[in-house]
N, C-alpha and C positions, 0 to 999 in steps of 0.2 A: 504493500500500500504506500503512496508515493505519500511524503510529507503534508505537499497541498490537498488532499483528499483526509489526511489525520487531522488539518484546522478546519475543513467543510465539516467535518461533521462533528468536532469538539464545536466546532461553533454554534451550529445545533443543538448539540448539551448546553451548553452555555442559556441558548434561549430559552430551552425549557424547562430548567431550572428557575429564571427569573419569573416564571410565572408565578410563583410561590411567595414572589417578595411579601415580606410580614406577615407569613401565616405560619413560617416553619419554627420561630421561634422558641427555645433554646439551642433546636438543631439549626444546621447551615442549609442553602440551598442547593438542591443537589440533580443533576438531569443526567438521563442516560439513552445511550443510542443502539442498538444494534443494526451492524452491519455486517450482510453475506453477499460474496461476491457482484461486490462493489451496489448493493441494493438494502436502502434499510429496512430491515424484516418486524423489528421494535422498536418503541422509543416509550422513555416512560419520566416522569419527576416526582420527589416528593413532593406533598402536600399539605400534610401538616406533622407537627412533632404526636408520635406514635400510632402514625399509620404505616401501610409497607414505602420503604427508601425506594428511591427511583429505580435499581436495577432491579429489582422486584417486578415492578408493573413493566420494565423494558423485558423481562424475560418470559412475562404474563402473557405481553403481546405477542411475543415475535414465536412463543410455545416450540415448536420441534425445528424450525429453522434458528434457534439459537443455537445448537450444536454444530461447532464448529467454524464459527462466527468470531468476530471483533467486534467488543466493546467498547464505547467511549463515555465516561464519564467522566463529571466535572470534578470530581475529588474520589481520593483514595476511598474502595468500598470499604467498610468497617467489616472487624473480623471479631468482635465481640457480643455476648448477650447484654442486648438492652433492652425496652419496651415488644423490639423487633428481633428479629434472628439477625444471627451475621450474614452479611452479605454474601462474603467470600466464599462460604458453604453453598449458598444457593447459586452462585457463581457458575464452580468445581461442580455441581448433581446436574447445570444447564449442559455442561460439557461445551462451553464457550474454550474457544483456543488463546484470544491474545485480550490481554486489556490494552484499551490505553486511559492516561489518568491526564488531567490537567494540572492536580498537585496533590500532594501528600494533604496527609490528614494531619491539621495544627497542634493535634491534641499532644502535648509530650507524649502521655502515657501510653497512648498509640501509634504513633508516628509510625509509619514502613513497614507495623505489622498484617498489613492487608497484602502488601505488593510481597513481603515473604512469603508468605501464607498461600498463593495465587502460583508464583512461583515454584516453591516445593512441591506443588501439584501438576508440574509441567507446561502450565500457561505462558505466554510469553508476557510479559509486561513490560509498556512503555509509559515516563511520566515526564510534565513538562510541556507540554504539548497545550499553547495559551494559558501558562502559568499564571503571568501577572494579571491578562482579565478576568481569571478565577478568581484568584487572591479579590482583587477592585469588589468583585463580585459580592463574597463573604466573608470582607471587613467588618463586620459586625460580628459573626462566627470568630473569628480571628482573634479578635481583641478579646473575648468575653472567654476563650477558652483559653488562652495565653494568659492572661493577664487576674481573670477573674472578675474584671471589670466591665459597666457597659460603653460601645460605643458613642461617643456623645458629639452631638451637633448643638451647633450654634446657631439657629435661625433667627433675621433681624429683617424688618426694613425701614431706609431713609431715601431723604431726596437725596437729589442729584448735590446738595452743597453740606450733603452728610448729615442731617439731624432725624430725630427718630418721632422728634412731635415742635409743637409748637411752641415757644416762650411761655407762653398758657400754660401745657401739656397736653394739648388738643393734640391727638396721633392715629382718630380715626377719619377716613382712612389713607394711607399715604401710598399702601401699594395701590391697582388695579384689581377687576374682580376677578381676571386670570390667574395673577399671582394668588389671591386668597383661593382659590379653587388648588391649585396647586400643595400651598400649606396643608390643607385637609387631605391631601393626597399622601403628602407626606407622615400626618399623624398617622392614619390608616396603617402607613407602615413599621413605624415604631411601636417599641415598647411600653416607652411613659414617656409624659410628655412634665416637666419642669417651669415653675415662674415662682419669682419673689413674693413677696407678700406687699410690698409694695403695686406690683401688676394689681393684684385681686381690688388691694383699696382702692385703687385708680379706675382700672378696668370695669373689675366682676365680672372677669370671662368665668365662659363651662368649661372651654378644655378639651371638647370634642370636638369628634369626626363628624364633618357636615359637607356630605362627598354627592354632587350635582343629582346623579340614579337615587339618592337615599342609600346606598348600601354604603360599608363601612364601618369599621373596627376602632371603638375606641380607646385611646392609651391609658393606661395609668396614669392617674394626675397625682404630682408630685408640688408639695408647697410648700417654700422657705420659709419658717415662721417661728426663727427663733423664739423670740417673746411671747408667742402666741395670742399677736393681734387681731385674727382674722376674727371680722364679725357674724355669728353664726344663724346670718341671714345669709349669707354669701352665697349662690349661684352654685357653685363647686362642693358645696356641701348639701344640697339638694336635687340630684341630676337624677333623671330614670337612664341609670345606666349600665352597662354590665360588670362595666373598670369602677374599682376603686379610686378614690380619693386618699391619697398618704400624705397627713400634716407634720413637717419636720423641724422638730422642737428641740429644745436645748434643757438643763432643769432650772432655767430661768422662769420657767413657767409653775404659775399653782395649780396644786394637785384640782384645784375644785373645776377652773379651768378646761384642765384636761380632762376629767369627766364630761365636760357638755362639748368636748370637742368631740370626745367617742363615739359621742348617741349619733354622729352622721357622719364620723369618717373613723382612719385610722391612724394613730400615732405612734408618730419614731421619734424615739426621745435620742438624740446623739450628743456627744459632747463639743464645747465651742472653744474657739479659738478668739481672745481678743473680745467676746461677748457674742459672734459670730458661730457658726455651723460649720463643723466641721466636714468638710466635702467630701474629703479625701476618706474620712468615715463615713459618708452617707453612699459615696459608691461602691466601697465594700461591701457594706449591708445590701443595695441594690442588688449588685452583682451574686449574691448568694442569697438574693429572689429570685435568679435567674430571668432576671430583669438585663434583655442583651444590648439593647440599643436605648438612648435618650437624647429627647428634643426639648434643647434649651430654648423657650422663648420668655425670657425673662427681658428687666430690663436693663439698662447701663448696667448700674451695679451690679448685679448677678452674674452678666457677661463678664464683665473685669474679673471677678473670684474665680469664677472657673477656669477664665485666661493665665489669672496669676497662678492661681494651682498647679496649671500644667496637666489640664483634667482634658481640653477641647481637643477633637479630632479632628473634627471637620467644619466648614464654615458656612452657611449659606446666606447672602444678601441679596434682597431685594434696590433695586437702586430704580426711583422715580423721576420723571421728565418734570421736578417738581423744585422750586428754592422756597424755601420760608425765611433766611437769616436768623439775625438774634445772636448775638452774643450768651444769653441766656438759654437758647433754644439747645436741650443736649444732643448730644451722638451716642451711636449704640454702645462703644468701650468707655465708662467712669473712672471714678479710682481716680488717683494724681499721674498715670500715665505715666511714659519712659521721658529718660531727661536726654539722652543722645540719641539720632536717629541709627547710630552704630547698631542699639539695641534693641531694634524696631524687630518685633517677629515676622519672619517672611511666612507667606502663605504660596503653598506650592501646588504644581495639579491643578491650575484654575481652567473653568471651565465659564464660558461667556455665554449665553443663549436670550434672544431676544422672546420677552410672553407679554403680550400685549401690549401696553405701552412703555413698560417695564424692563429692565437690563436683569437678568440674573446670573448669578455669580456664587458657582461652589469654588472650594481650595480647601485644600487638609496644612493643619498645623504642621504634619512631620509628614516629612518626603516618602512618597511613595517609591521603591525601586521598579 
C-alpha cells in the first residue's frame, strides 16, 4: 500500500472520528477504517464513553471481508479491560493482517502495549501515519491523561481597539449572532464551562447550550466565588438542566451560607491563595471529575489568573468591526500586566477565519510540534 493511499484513508479515520466531538468524553476520539484490496469493506467510530471503540463497529461492518484486511485507525487500539473489551483481541479473532495507527496511545501506562500485542500475533503494524492531526485532534485526551488535568480554553470577545465592554460595562453584545451561534457550539462540546463571580453579578448568564436545531449538550457550570457572593436568585442556580452547577468556595465562606448554596447547586470548598482560589487546586479536583476539557468565559480578571497560573491552553477571540474607546473601557487580560514587551506570551498555531462580520482567532499558549 503506497504511503498516499495510508493518508487517504487515515484521513478518513480522522473524519470519522470527529464526528464524536464532545460526546466521547473521558475517552479520546477514535475512527477506524477497513480496507481490502484497495476497497473499504468497514468503517466505524466511537461514540460515546462505554459503548463498543470504533474498531469494533469497523469490524461489525466490514464482518468476513475483514480477514485479511488493513486497518487504519486514529490511535493505538487499546489492549486492556475496561467498560469494553480490548480491542486488540477482537483485532487478532477478525484475522485482520496489518494495522496502521496515526499514534500511540498517550496513556503512560499503556503506551505501545496494543502495537506489541498486535504484533506478537503476527500483524504487521504501522504508526505515525498523520500523527500531528491526530495528536490536534485529541488534545483534550492528551492533556487530561498526561497530565490529569483539563484542557482549558480561553474564550473572549472585543472590538476591533481591544475592549470587552463599555466604560459603563455595557458588553452586550459586541460579537455578531454568528459568532454567539458558534460559542454554543463550542459549549456543546466541552466539559464545563467556567466565569467569575463577578460575570454572574454583572451578567446573570445560564451557562448553557443554546444550539440554532434546539439540540445540545450542556456543560458543567463552574463559578468563582471565593466569598461566596453569589445571590441565590441567580439564573445558574435555577436552570432545568441536566449539568450541574459547581460553586467554588474558599473557607472564607459561612457555614450557614453554604447550606443555602446547597439546596441549588454544588460546593467545592478549595483552599486560596492571597484570599483568592486556588486554581491550580481547582483543576486537580476537576481533572479527577474526569472533567477533560474547560471553557473559560470569565472576565479580565479571571483571564489574567488562569494566564498567570500557566493553566491556559488555548485561546479563542472574537474581534468586532466595532471601536468604543475609553480609557476606562477594559480589555479581556486585567491584572497589572507584563512591564517589558521581552515578556509578552507568544500565542502560537493561530488560526484567522472570517464569521460574519467578525474576525476569529484560535492560538494555543505552548507550541504545538
Amino acid at each position: 500500500m503506497s504511503k498516499f493511499k495510508d493518508k487517504e484513508y487515515m484521513q478518513l479515520a480522522l473524519e470519522l472520528a470527529e464526528k464524536a466531538r464532545g460526546r466521547t468524553s473521558p475517552n479520546p476520539m477514535v475512527g477506524a477504517v477497513i480496507v481490502r484490496d484497495d476497497k473499504i469493506v468497514g468503517q466505524g467510530y466511537h461514540r460515546k464513553a462505554g459503548t463498543p471503540h470504533a474498531e469494533i463497529h469497523a469490524i461489525d461492518d466490514a464482518g468476513e471481508l475483514a480477514k485479511g484486511s488493513t486497518m487504519y485507525v486514529s490511535l493505538e487500539p487499546c489492549s486492556h479491560q475496561g467498560r469494553t473489551g480490548p480491542c486488540t483481541e477482537a483485532i487478532i479473532k477478525a484475522g485482520l493482517s496489518r494495522v496502521v495507527m496515526a499514534m500511540e496511545d498517550p496513556n503512560p501506562r499503556v503506551s505501545g502495549r496494543g502495537r506489541q500485542i498486535l504484533q506478537e500475533h503476527g500483524l504487521l503494524v504501522k504508526s505515525g501515519i498523520m500523527e500531528k492531526e491526530a495528536q490536534r485532534l485529541n488534545e483534550v485526551f492528551i492533556k487530561h491523561i498526561t497530565t490529569g488535568r483539563p484542557f482549558i480554553t480561553i474564550k473572549t470577545a472585543m472590538t476591533l481597539d481591544g475592549k470587552i465592554a463599555t466604560c459603563t460595562g455595557e458588553s452586550r453584545w459586541i460579537s455578531c449572532e454568528e459568532s454567539r451561534n458558534i460559542v454554543h457550539r463550542i459549549r456543546d462540546e466541552v466539559d464545563a464551562i467556567m466565569v467569575g463571580i463577578g460575570t454572574v453579578l454583572k451578567d446573570d448568564p445560564s451557562l448553557t447550550t443554546r444550539l440554532p436545531d434546539g439540540n445540545g449538550k450542556d456543560p458543567i457550570r463552574i463559578i468563582l466565588d471565593s466569598k461566596g457572593h453569589i445571590p441565590l436568585e441567580s439564573r445558574v442556580l435555577h436552570l432545568d438542566s441536566n449539568a450541574k452547577t459547581i460553586i467554588a468556595v474558599t473557607s472564607q465562606v459561612s457555614e450557614r451560607k453554604l447550606d443555602e448554596i446547597r439546596k441549588y447547586a454544588e460546593v467545592m470548598i478549595l483552599p486560596s491563595i492571597d484570599g483568592r482560589i486556588d486554581l491550580n487546586a481547582l483543576m486537580d479536583k476537576l481533572g479527577g471529575m474526569d472533567i477533560t476539557s474547560l471553557l473559560v468565559e470569565g472576565g479580565a480578571r479571571v483571564n489574567a489568573s488562569i494566564i498567570k497560573a500557566e493553566l491556559a491552553d488555548r485561546i479563542m477571540i472574537f474581534i468586532a468591526p466595532k471601536i468604543v474607546g475609553g480609557t476606562t473601557a477594559p480589555g479581556p487580560i486585567g491584572d497589572t500586566g507584563i512591564e517589558k514587551l521581552s515578556d509578552a506570551i507568544l500565542i502560537r498555531d493561530m488560526v484567522f477565519e472570517s464569521i460574519g462580520a467578525d474576525i476569529f482567532i484560535t492560538g494555543y499558549f505552548r507550541g504545538k510540534d
